[in-house]
PyMOL commands that place a pseudoatom at each C-alpha (Angstrom):
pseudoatom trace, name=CA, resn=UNK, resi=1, chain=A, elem=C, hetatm=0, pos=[105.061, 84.045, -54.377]
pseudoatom trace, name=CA, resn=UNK, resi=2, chain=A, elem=C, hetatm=0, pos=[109.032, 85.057, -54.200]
pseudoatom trace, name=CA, resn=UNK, resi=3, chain=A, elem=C, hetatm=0, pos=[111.455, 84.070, -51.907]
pseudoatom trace, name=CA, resn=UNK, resi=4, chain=A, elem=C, hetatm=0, pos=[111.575, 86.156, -49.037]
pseudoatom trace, name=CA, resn=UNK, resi=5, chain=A, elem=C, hetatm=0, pos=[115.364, 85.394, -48.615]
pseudoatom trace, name=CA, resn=UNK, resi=6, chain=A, elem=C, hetatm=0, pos=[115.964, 86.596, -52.445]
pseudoatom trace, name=CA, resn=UNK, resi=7, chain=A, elem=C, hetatm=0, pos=[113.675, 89.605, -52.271]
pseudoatom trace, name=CA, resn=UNK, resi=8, chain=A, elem=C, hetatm=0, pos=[115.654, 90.456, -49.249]
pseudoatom trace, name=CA, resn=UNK, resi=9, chain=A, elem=C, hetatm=0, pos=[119.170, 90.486, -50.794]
pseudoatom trace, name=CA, resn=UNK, resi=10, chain=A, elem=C, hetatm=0, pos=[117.602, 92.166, -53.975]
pseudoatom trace, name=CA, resn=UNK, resi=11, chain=A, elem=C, hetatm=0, pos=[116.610, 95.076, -52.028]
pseudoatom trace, name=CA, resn=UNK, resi=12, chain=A, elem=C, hetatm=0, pos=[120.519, 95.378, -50.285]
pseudoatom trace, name=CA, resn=UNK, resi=13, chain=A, elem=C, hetatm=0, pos=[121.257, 96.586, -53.752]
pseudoatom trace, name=CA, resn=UNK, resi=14, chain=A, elem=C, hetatm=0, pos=[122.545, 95.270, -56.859]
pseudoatom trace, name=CA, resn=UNK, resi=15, chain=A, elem=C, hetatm=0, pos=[126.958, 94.831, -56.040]
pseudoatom trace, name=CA, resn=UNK, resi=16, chain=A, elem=C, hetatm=0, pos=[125.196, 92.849, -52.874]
pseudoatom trace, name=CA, resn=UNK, resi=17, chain=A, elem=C, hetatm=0, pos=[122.746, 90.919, -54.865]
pseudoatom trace, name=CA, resn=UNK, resi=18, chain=A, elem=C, hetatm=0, pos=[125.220, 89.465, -57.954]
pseudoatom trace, name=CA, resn=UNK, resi=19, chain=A, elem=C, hetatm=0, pos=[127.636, 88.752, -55.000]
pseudoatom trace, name=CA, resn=UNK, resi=20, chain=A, elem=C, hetatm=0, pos=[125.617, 86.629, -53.282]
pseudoatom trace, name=CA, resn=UNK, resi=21, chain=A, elem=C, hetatm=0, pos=[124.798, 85.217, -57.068]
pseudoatom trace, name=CA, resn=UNK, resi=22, chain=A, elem=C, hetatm=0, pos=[128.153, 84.528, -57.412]
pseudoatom trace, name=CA, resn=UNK, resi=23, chain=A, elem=C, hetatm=0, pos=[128.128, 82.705, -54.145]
pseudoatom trace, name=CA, resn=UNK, resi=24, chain=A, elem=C, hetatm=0, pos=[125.184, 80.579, -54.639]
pseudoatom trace, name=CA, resn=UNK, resi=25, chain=A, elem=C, hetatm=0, pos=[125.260, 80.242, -57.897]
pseudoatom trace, name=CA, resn=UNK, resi=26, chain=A, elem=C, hetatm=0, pos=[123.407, 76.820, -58.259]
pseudoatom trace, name=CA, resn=UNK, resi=27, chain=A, elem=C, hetatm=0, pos=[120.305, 78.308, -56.616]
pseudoatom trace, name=CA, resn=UNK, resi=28, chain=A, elem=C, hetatm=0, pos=[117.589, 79.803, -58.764]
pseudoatom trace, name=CA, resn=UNK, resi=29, chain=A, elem=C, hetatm=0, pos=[116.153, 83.047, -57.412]
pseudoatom trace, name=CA, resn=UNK, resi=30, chain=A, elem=C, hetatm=0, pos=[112.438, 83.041, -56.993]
pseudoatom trace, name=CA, resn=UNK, resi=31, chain=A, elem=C, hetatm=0, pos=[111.539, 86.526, -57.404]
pseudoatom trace, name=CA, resn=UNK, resi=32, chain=A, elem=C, hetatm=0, pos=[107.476, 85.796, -58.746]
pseudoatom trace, name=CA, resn=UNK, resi=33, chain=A, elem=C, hetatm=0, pos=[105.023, 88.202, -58.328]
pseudoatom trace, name=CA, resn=UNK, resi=34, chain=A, elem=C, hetatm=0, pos=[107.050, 91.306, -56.784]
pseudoatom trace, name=CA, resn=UNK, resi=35, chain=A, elem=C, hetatm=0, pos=[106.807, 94.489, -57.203]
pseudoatom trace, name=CA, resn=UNK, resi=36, chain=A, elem=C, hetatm=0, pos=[110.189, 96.271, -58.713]
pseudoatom trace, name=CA, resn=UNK, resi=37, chain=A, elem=C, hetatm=0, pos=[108.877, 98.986, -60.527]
pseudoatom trace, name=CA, resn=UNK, resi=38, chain=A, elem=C, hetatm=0, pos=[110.608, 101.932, -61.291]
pseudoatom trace, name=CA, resn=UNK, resi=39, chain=A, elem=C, hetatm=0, pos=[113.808, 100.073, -59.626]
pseudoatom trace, name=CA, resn=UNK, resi=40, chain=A, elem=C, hetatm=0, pos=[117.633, 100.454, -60.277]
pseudoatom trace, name=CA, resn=UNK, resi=41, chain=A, elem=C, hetatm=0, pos=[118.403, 96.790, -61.506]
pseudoatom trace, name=CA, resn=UNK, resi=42, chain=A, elem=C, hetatm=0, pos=[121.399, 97.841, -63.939]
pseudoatom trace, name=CA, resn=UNK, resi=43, chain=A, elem=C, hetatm=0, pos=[123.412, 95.321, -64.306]
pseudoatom trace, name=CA, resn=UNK, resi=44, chain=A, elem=C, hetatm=0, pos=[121.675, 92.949, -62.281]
pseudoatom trace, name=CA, resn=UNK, resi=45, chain=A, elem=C, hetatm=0, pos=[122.629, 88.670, -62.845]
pseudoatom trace, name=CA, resn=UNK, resi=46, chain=A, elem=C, hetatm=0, pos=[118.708, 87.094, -63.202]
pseudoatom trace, name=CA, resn=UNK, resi=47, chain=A, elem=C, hetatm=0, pos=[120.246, 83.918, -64.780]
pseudoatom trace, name=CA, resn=UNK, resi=48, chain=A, elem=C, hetatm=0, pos=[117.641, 81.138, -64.392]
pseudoatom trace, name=CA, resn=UNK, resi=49, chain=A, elem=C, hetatm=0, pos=[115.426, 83.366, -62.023]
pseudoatom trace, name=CA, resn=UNK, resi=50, chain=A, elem=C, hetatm=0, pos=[111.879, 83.300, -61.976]
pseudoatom trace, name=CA, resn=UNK, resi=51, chain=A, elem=C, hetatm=0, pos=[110.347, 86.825, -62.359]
pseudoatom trace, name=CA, resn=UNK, resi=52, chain=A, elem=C, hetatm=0, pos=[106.815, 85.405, -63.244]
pseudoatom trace, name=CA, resn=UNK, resi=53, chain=A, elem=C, hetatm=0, pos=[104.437, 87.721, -63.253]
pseudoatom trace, name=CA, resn=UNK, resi=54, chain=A, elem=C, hetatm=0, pos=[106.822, 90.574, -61.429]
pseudoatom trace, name=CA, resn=UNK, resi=55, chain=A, elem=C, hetatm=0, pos=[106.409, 94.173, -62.192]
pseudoatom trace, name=CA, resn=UNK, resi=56, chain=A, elem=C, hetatm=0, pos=[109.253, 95.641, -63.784]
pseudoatom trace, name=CA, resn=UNK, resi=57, chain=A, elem=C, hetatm=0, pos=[107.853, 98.209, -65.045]
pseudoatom trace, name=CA, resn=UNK, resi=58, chain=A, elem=C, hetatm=0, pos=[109.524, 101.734, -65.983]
pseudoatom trace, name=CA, resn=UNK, resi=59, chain=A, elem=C, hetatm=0, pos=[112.919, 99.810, -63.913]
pseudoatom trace, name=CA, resn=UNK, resi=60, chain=A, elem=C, hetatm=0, pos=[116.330, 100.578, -64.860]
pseudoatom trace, name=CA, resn=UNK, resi=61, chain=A, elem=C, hetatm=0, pos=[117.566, 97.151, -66.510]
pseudoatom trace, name=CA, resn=UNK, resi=62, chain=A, elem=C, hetatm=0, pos=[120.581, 98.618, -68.731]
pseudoatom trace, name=CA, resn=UNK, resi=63, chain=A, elem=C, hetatm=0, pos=[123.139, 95.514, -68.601]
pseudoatom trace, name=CA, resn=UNK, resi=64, chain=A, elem=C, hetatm=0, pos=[121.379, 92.920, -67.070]
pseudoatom trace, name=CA, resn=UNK, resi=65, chain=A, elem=C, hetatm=0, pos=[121.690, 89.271, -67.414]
pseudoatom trace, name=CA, resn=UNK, resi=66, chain=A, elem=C, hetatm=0, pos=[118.040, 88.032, -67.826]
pseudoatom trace, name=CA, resn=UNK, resi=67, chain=A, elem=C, hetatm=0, pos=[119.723, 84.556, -69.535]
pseudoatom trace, name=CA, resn=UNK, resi=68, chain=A, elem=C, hetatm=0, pos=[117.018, 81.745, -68.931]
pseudoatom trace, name=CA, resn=UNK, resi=69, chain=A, elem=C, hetatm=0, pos=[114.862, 83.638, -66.882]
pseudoatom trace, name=CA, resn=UNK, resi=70, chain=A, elem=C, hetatm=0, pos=[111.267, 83.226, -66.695]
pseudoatom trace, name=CA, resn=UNK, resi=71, chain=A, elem=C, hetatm=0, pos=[110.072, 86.130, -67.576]
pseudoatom trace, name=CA, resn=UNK, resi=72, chain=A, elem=C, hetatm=0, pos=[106.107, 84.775, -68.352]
pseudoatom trace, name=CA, resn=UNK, resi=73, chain=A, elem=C, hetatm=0, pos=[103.507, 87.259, -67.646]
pseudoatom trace, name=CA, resn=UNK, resi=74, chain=A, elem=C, hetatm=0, pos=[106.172, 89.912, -66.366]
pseudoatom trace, name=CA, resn=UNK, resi=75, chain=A, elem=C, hetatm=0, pos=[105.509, 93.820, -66.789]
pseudoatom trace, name=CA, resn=UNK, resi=76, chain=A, elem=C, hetatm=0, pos=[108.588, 95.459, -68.389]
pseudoatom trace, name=CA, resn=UNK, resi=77, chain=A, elem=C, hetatm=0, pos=[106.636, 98.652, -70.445]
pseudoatom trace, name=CA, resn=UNK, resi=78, chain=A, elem=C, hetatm=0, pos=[108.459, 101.923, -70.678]
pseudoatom trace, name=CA, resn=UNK, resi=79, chain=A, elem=C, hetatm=0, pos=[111.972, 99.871, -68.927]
pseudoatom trace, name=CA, resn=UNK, resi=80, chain=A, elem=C, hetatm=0, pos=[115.387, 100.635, -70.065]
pseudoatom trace, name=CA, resn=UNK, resi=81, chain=A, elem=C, hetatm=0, pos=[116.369, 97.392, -71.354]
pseudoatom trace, name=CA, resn=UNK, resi=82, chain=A, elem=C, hetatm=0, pos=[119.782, 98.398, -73.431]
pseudoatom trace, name=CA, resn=UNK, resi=83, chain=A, elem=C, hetatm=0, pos=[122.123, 95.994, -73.430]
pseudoatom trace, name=CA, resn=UNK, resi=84, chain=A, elem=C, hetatm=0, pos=[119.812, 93.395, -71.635]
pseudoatom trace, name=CA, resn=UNK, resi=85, chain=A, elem=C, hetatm=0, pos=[120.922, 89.554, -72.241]
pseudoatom trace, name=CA, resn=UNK, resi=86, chain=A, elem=C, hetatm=0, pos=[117.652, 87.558, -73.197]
pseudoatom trace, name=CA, resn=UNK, resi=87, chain=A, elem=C, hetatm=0, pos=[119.125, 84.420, -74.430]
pseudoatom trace, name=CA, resn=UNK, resi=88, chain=A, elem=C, hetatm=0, pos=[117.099, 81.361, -73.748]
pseudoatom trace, name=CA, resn=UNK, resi=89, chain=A, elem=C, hetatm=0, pos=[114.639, 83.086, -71.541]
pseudoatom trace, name=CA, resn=UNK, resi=90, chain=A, elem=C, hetatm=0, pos=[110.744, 82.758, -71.668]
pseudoatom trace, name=CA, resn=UNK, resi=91, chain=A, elem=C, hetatm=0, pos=[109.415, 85.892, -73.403]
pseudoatom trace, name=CA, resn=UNK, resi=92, chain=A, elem=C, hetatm=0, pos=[105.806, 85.624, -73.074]
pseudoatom trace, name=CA, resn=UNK, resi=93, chain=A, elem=C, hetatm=0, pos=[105.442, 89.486, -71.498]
pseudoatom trace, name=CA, resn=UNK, resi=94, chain=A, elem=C, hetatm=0, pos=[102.539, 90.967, -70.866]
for i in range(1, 94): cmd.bond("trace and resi %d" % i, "trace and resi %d" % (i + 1))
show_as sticks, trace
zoom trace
């Protein structure tokens, strides 16, 4: 399951969210197993975060930085994923 924490500063938006990425950038976020479909993410900084098995589904992730992510078992059908940085992560989608 996610990180309560992370899911919490996801959901302030995304300017709060790579802000607080910025800040804490040696932590990992933990966001397995949540729900984010249909979501705004665009130009959201997932470096090294774990989205096992998240739904992502029909989300907005134009611009975002999915570098080394873990994206194993995560939903991303009918996304916007122009522009998306996927260098180094885990593509085993669903």
């Amino acid at each position: 399951m996610a990180n309560p924490e992370h899911l919490k500063i996801l959901k302030q938006g995304v300017e709060v969210w790579n802000k607080w990425r910025e800040n804490n950038n040696h932590v990992f976020p933990d966001l397995r197993q949540v729900d984010l479909s249909c979501t705004n993410l665009e130009g959201a900084n997932f470096y090294k975060a774990s989205l096992y098995g998240s739904k992502l589904s029909g989300s907005n992730l134009k611009f975002v930085s999915l570098k080394r992510a873990d994206l194993e078992r995560a939903e991303l059908e009918n996304g916007a994923l122009f522009g998306v940085n996927l260098i180094g992560a885990n593509q085993k989608w669903r």
